[in-house]
Each structure stands twice: as structure tokens, then as C-alpha cells.
GUNU-627403 format. One record per residue: residue number from 1; residue in three letters; x, y, z of N, C-alpha, C, O in turn. Coordinates in Angstrom, 3 decimals, padded with zeros to 6 digits. Layout:
// residues N
  seq  type      n_px      n_py      n_pz     ca_px     ca_py     ca_pz      c_px      c_py      c_pz      o_px      o_py      o_pz
  NUM   ALA         X         Y         Z         X         Y         Z         X         Y         Z         X         Y         Z
...
END
This chain:
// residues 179
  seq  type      n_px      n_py      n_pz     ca_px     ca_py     ca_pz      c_px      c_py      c_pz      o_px      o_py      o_pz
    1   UNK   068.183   138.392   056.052   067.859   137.011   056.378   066.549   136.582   055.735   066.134   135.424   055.680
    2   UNK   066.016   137.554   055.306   064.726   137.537   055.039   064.621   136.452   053.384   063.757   135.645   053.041
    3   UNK   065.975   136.930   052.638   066.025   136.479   051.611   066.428   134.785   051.321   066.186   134.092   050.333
    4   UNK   067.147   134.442   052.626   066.870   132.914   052.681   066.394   131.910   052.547   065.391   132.011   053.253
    5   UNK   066.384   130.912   052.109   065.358   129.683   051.586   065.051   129.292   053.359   065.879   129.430   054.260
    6   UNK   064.063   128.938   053.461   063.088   128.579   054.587   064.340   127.637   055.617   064.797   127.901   056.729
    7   UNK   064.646   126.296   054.527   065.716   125.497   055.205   066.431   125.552   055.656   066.857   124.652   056.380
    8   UNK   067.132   127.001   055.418   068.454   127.713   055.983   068.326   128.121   057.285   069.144   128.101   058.205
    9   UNK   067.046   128.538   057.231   067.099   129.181   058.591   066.333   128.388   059.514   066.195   128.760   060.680
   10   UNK   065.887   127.456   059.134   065.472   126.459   060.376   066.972   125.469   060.626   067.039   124.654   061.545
   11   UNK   067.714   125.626   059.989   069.104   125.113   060.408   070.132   125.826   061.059   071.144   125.402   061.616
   12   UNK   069.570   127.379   060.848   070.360   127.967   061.555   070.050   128.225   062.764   070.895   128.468   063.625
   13   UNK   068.337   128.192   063.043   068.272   128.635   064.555   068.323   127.459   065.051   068.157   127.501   066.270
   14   UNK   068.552   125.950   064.464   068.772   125.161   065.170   069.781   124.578   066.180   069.744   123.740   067.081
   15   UNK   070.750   125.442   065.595   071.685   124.881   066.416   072.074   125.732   068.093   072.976   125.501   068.899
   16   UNK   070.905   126.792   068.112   070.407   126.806   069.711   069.329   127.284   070.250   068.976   128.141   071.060
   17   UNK   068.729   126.143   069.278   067.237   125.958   070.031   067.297   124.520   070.890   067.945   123.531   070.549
   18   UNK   066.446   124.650   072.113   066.580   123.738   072.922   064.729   123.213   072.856   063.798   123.741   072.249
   19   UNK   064.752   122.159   073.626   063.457   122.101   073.841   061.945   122.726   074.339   060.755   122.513   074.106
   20   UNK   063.019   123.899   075.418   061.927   124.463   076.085   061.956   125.187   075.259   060.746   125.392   075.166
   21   UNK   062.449   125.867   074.431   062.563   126.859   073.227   061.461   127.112   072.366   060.731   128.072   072.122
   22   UNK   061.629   125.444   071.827   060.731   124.948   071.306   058.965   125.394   071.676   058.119   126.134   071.175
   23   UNK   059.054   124.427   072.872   057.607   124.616   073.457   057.093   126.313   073.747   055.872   126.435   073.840
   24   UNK   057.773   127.381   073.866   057.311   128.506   074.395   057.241   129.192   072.727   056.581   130.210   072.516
   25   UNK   057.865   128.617   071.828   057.568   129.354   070.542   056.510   129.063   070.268   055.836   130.031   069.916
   26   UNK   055.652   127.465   070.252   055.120   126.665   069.517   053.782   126.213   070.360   053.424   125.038   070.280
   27   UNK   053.112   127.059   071.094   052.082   126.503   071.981   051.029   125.288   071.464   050.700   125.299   070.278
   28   UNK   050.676   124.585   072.064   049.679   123.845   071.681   048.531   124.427   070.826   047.824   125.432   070.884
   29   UNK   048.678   123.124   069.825   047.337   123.843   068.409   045.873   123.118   068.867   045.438   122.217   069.584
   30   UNK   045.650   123.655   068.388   044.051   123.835   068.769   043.441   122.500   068.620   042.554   122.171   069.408
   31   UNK   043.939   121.475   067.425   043.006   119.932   067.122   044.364   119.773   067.699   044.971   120.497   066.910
   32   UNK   045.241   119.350   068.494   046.121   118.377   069.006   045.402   118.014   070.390   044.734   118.653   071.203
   33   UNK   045.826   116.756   070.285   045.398   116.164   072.112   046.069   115.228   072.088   046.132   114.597   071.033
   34   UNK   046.901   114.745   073.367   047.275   113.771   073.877   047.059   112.184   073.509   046.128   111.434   073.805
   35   UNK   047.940   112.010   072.956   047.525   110.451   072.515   047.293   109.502   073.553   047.147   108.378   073.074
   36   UNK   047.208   109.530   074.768   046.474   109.070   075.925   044.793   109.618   075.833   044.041   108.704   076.173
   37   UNK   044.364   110.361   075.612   043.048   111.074   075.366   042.447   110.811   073.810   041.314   111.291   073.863
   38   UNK   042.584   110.470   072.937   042.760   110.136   071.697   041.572   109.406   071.652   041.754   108.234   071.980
   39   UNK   040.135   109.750   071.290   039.266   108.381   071.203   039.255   107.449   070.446   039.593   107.725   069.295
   40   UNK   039.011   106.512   070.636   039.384   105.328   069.821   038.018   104.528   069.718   037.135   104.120   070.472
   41   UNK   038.249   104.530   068.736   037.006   103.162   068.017   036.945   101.972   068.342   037.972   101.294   068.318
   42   UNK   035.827   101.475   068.694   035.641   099.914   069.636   036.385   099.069   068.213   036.281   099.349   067.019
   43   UNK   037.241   097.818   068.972   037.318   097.172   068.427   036.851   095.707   067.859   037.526   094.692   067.690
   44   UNK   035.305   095.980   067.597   034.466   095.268   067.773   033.726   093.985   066.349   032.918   093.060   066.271
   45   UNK   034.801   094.863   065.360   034.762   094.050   064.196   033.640   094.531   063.218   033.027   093.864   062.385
   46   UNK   033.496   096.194   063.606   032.546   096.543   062.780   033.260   096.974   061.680   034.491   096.942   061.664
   47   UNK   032.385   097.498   060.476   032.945   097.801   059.442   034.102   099.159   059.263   034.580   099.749   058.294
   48   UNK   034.168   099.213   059.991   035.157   100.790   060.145   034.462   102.142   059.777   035.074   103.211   059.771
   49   UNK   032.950   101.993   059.428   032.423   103.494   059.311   031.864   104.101   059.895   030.914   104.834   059.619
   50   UNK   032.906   103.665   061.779   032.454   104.843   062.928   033.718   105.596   062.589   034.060   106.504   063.346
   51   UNK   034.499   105.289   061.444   035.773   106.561   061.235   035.640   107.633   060.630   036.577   108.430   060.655
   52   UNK   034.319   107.976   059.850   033.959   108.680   059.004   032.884   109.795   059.563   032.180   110.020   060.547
   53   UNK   033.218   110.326   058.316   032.103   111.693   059.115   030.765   111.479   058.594   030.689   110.757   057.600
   54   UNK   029.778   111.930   059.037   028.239   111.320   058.886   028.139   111.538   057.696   027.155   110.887   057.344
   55   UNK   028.682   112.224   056.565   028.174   112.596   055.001   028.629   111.140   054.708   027.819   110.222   054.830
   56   UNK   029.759   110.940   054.368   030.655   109.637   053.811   029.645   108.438   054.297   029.074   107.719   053.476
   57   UNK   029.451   108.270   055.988   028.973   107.683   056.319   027.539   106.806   056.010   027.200   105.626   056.099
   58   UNK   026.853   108.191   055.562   025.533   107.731   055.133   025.840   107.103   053.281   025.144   106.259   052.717
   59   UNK   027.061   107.823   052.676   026.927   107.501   051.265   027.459   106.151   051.427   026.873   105.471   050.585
   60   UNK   028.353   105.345   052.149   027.967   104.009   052.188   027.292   103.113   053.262   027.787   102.211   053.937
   61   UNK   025.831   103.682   053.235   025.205   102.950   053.766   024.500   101.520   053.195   024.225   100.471   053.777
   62   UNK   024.341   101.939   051.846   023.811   101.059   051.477   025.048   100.570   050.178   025.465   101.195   049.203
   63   UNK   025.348   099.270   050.668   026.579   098.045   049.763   026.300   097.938   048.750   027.190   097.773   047.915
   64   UNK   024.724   097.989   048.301   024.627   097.539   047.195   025.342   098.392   046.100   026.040   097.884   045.222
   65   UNK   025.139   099.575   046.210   026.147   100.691   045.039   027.202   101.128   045.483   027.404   102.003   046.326
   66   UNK   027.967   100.432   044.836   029.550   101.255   045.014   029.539   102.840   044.867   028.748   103.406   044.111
   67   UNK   030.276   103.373   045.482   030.896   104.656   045.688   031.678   105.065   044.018   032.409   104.209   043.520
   68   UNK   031.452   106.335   043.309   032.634   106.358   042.610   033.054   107.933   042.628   032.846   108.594   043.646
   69   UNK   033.562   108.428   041.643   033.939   109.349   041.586   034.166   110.223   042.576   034.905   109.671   043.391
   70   UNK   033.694   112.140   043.166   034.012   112.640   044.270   033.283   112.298   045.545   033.363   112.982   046.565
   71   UNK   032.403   110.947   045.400   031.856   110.320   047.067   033.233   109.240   046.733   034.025   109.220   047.675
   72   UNK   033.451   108.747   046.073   034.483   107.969   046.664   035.580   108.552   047.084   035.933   107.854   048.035
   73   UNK   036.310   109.378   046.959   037.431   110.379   046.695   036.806   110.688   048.507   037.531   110.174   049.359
   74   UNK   035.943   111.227   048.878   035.534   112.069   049.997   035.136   111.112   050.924   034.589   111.479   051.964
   75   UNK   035.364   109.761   050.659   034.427   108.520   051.806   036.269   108.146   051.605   036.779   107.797   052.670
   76   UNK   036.864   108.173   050.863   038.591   107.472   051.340   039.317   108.124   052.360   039.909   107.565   053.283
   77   UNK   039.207   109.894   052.045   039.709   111.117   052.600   039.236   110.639   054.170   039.916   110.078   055.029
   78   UNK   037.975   111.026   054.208   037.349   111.070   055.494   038.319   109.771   055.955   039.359   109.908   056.600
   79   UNK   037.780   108.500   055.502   038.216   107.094   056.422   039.899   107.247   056.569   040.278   106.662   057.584
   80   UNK   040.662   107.686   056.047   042.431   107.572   056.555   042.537   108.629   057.242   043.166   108.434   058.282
   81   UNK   042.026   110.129   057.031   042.295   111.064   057.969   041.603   110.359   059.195   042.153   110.877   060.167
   82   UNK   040.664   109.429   059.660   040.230   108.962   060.758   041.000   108.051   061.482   041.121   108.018   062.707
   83   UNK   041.595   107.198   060.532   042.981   106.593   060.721   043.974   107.263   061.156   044.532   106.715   062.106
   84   UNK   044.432   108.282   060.817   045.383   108.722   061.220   044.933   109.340   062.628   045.456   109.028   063.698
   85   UNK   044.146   110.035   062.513   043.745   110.604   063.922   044.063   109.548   064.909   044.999   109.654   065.701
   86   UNK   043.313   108.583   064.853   043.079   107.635   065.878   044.824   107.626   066.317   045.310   108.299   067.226
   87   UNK   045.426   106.868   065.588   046.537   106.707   065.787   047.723   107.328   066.265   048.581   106.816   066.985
   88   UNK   047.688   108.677   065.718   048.229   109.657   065.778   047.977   111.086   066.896   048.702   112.065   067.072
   89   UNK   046.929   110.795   067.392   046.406   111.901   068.518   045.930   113.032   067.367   045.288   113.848   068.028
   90   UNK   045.933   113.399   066.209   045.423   114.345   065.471   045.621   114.791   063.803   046.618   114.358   063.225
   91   UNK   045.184   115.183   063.467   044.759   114.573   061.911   045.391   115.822   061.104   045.659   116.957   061.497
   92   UNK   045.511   115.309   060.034   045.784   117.015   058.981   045.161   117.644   058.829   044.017   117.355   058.477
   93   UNK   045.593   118.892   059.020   044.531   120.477   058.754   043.763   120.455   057.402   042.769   121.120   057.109
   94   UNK   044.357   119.652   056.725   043.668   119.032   054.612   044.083   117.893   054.014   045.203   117.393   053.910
   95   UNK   042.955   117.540   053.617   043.330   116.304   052.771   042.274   116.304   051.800   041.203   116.905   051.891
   96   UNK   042.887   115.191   050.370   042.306   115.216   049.848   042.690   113.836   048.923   043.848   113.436   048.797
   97   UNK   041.432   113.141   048.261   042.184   111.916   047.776   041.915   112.041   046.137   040.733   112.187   045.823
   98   UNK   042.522   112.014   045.471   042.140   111.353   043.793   042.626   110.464   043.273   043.774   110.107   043.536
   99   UNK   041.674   109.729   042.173   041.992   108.104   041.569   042.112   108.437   040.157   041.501   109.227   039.437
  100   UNK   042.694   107.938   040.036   042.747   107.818   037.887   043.603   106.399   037.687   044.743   106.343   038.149
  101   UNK   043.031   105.254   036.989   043.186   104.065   036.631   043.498   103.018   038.007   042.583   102.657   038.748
  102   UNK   044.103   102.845   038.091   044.566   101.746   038.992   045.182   102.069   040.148   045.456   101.252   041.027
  103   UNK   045.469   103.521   040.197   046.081   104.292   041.400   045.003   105.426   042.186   044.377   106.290   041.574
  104   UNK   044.939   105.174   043.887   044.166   106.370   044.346   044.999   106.914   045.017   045.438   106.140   045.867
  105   UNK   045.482   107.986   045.052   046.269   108.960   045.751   045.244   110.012   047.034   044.180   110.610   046.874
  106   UNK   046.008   109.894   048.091   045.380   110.803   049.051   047.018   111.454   049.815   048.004   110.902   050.304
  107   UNK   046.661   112.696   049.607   047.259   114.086   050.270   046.970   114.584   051.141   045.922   115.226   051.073
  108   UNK   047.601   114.572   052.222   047.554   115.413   053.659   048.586   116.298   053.868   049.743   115.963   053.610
  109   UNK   048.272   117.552   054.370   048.682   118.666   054.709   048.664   119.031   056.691   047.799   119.140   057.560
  110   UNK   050.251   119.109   056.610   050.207   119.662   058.153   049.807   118.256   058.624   048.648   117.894   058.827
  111   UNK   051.257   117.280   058.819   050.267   116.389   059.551   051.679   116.296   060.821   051.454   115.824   061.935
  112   UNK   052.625   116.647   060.555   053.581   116.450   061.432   053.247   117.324   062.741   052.871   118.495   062.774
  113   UNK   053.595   116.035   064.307   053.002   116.701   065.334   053.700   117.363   066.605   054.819   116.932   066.881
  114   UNK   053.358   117.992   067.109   054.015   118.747   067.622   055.834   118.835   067.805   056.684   119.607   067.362
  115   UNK   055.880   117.432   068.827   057.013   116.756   069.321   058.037   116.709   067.608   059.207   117.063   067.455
  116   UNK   057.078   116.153   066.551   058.159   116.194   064.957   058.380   117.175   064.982   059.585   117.392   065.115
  117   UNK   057.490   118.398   064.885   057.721   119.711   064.143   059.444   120.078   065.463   060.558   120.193   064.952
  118   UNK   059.312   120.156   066.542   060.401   120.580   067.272   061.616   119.682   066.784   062.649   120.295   066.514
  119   UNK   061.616   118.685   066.678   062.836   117.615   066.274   063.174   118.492   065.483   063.787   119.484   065.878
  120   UNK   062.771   118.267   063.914   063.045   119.148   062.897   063.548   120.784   063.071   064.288   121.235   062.197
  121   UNK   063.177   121.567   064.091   063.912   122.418   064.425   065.108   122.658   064.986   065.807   123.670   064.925
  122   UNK   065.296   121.545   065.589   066.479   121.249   066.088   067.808   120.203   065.093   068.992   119.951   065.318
  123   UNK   067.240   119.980   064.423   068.347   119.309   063.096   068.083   117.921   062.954   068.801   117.186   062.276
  124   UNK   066.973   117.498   063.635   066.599   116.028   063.730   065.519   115.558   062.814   064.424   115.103   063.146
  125   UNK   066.013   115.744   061.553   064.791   115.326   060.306   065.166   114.154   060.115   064.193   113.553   059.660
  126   UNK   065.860   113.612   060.186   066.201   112.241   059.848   065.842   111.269   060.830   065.829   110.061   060.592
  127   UNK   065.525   111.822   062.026   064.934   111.210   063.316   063.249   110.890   063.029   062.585   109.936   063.434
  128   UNK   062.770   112.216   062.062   061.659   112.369   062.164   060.642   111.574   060.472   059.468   111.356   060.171
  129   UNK   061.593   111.457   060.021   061.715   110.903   058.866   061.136   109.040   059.051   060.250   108.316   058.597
  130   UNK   062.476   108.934   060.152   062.260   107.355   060.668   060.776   107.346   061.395   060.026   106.386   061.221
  131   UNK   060.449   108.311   062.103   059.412   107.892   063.068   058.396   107.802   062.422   057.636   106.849   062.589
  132   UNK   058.056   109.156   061.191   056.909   108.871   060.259   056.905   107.422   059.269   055.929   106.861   058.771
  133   UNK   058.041   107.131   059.203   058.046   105.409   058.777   057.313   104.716   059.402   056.307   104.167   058.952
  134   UNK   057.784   104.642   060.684   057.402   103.684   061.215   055.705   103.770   061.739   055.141   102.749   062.132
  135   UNK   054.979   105.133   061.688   053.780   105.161   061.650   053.131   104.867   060.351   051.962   104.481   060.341
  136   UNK   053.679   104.993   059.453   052.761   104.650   058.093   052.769   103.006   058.048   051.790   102.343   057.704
  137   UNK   054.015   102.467   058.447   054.159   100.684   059.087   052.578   100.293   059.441   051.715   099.616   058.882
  138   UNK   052.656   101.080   060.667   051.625   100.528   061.633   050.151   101.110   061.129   049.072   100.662   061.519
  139   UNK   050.300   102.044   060.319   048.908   102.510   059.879   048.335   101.406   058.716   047.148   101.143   058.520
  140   UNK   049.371   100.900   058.083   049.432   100.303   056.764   047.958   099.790   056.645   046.978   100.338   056.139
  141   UNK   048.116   098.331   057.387   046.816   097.606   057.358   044.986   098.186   057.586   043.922   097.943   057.016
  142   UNK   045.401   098.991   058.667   043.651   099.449   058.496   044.021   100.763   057.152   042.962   101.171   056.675
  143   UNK   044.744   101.149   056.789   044.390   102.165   055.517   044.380   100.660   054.101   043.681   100.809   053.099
  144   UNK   045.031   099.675   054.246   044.607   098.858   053.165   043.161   098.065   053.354   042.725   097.514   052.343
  145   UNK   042.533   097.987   054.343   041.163   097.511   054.544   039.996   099.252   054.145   038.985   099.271   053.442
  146   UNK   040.550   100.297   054.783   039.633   101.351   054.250   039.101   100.755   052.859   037.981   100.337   052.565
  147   UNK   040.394   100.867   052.025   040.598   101.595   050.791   040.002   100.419   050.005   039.286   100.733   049.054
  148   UNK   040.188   099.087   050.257   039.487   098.038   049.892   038.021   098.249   049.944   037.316   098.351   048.940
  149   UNK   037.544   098.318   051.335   036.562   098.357   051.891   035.695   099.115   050.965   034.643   098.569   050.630
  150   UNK   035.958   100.236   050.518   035.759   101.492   049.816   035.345   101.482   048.299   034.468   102.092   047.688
  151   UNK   036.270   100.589   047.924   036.897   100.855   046.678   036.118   099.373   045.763   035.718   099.352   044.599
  152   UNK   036.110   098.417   046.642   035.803   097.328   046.159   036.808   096.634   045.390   036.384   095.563   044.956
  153   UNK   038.120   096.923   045.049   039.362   096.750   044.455   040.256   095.866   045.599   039.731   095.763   046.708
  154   UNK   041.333   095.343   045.428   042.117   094.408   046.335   043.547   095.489   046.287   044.133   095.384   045.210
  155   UNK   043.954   096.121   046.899   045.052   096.878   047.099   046.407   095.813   046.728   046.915   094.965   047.463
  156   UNK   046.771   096.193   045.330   048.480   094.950   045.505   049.419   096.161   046.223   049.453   095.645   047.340
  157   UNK   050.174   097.355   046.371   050.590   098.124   046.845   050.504   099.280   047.827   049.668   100.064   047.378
  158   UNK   051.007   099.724   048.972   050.847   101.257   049.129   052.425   101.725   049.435   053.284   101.055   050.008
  159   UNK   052.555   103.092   048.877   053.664   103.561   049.138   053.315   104.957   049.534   052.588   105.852   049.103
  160   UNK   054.196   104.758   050.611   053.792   106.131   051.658   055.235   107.041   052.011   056.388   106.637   052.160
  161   UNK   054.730   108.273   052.072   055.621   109.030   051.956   055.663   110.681   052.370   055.185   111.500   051.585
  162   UNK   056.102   110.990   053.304   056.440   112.309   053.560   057.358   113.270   053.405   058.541   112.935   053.358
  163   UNK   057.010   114.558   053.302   058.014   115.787   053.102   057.888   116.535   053.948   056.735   116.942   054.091
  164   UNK   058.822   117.019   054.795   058.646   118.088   055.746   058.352   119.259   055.796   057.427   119.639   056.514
  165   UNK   059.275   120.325   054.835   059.227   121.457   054.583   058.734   121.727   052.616   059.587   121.760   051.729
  166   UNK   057.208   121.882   052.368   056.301   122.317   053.166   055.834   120.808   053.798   056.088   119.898   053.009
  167   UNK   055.214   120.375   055.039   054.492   119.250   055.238   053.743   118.728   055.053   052.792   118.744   055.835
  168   UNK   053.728   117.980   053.942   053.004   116.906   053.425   053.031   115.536   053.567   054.108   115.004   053.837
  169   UNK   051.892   114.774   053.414   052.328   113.406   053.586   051.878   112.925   052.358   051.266   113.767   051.702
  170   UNK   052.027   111.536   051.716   051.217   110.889   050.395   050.981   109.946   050.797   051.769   109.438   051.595
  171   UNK   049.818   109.296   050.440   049.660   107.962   050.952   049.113   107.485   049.011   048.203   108.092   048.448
  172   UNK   049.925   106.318   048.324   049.255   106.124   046.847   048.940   104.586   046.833   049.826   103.803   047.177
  173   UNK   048.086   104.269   046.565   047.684   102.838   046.358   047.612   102.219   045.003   047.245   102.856   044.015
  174   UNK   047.897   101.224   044.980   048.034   100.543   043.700   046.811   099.910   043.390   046.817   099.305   044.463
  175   UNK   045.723   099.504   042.838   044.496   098.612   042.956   045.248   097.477   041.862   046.305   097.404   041.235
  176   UNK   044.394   096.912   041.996   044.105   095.265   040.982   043.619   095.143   039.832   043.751   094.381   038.874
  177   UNK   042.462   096.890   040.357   041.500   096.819   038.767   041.324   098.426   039.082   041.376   098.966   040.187
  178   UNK   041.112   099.006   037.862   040.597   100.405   037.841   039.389   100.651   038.385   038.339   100.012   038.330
  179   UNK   039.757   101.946   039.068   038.303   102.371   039.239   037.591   103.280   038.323   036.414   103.572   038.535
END
């Protein structure tokens, strides 16, 4: 069994694995918490860089100089993995963003959460497929104000997109003008 492609055999023990199954294989990870517990950022109309971690934070402190190269790359990363957290009860184990011309791409690793990862064991990727839709929906707008915010560019696109097995997510933006 050993020689099996990964997919095979999460399809095969799926068809009797149950939920509690699930939960006694799969204990709670260590950055997950309850999206009832989830802190959340006042919505107070500040600039969004209580989402960031104090490095990013301080590199745009001051407006007058744009961000470029790996502070911009590391002030985008930080601000959507903060996004997502918020939203999501917990963030990817990695991310990372890069730009070349008119496109910034950011990569997250391990972002599917608990409740997905069990669907998917059970044969419900297409369940889980829809639901990560519909969070990148609702994430859309504050990741197109980050990335603006950031970038100093006007976002005409984002196309977002996940893979399960291995789990990844993409988030790629289109700009207006190169960075």
C-alpha cells in the first residue's frame, strides 16, 4: 500500500471513515482556535497595519517611500496571512509573496482547516473546494485594499485558487502598472 499515490489512499480509507474518526486521528493543531475566539481588528477605519507583524509594520511607517522589492514581498505576505487569519480562525504554516511586472503572487501552505482537512477524507473535496470559494469571495476586498494599500498600484484582477493534496492556496493579482 505503501506504493500508492497519496490520493488513493485517502479515497480508500474514506469510504469508512466517519467523523469521530476523523477527530481522534487528527487532534487539534497547535495555531488553530475557534473562530468564535479569533481576534479581530477594530473596525475603526484605520489603515489595516494592526494586521501586520511589527517588522512590516514599522517598514510602512512612513508613506512617503514606497515599499519595493523583499519589504514589499514581506509587508503583502504578512498583511493577507493576517487576513486570512482574521477570517479564517488561523493562518498558513508558510507563505510567501513575489512580483515580477504587473503580477504579485502570494503562496500559502497548509491553509486548509481542520473541519476541510476531514471533509476531504471522507470524499468531500468538492464540498471543500466550494467552501474555499466562497472564502476567497469574502476575503476578496480587504486582500484588494492590502495589496493596493501596499503596492501603490490599483488591482484590475485577483484570481484565487486552491489545491488540496499537497495544500496550497494562490492568491495572484493583476496591477495597472508594474512594480
Amino acid at each position: 500500500m505503501a506504493s500508492e499515490p497519496r490520493h488513493e489512499s485517502i479515497r480508500s480509507s474514506a469510504r469508512s471513515a466517519s467523523t469521530d474518526d476523523c477527530r481522534a486521528q487528527h487532534p487539534p493543531e497547535r495555531n488553530d482556535r475557534p473562530a468564535a475566539t479569533a481576534p479581530r481588528p477594530p473596525r475603526d477605519g484605520s489603515d489595516g497595519s494592526d494586521r501586520l507583524c511589527p517588522d512590516a509594520r514599522s517598514l510602512i511607517a512612513d508613506r512617503s517611500s514606497r515599499l519595493t522589492g523583499g519589504e514589499l514581498n514581506a509587508a503583502v505576505t504578512s498583511a493577507l496571512v493576517g487576513i486570512h487569519t482574521e477570517h479564517l480562525g488561523r493562518g498558513p504554516r508558510s507563505a510567501s509573496t513575489f512580483h515580477y511586472g504587473h503580477v504579485l503572487v502570494t503562496l500559502m501552505h497548509d491553509v486548509l482547516t481542520r473541519a476541510e482537512k476531514c471533509l476531504t477524507r471522507i470524499g468531500q473535496v468538492d464540498a471543500v473546494n466550494h467552501i474555499r470559494h466562497l472564502f476567497q469571495e469574502t476575503m476578496e476586498a480587504d486582500f484588494r485594499e492590502a495589496v493596493e494599500r501596499l503596492t501603490g498600484r490599483k488591482v484590475l484582477a485577483i484570481i484565487s485558487g486552491n489545491h488540496i493534496d499537497p495544500d496550497i492556496a494562490a492568491e495572484v493579482f493583476i496591477l495597472d502598472a508594474p512594480l
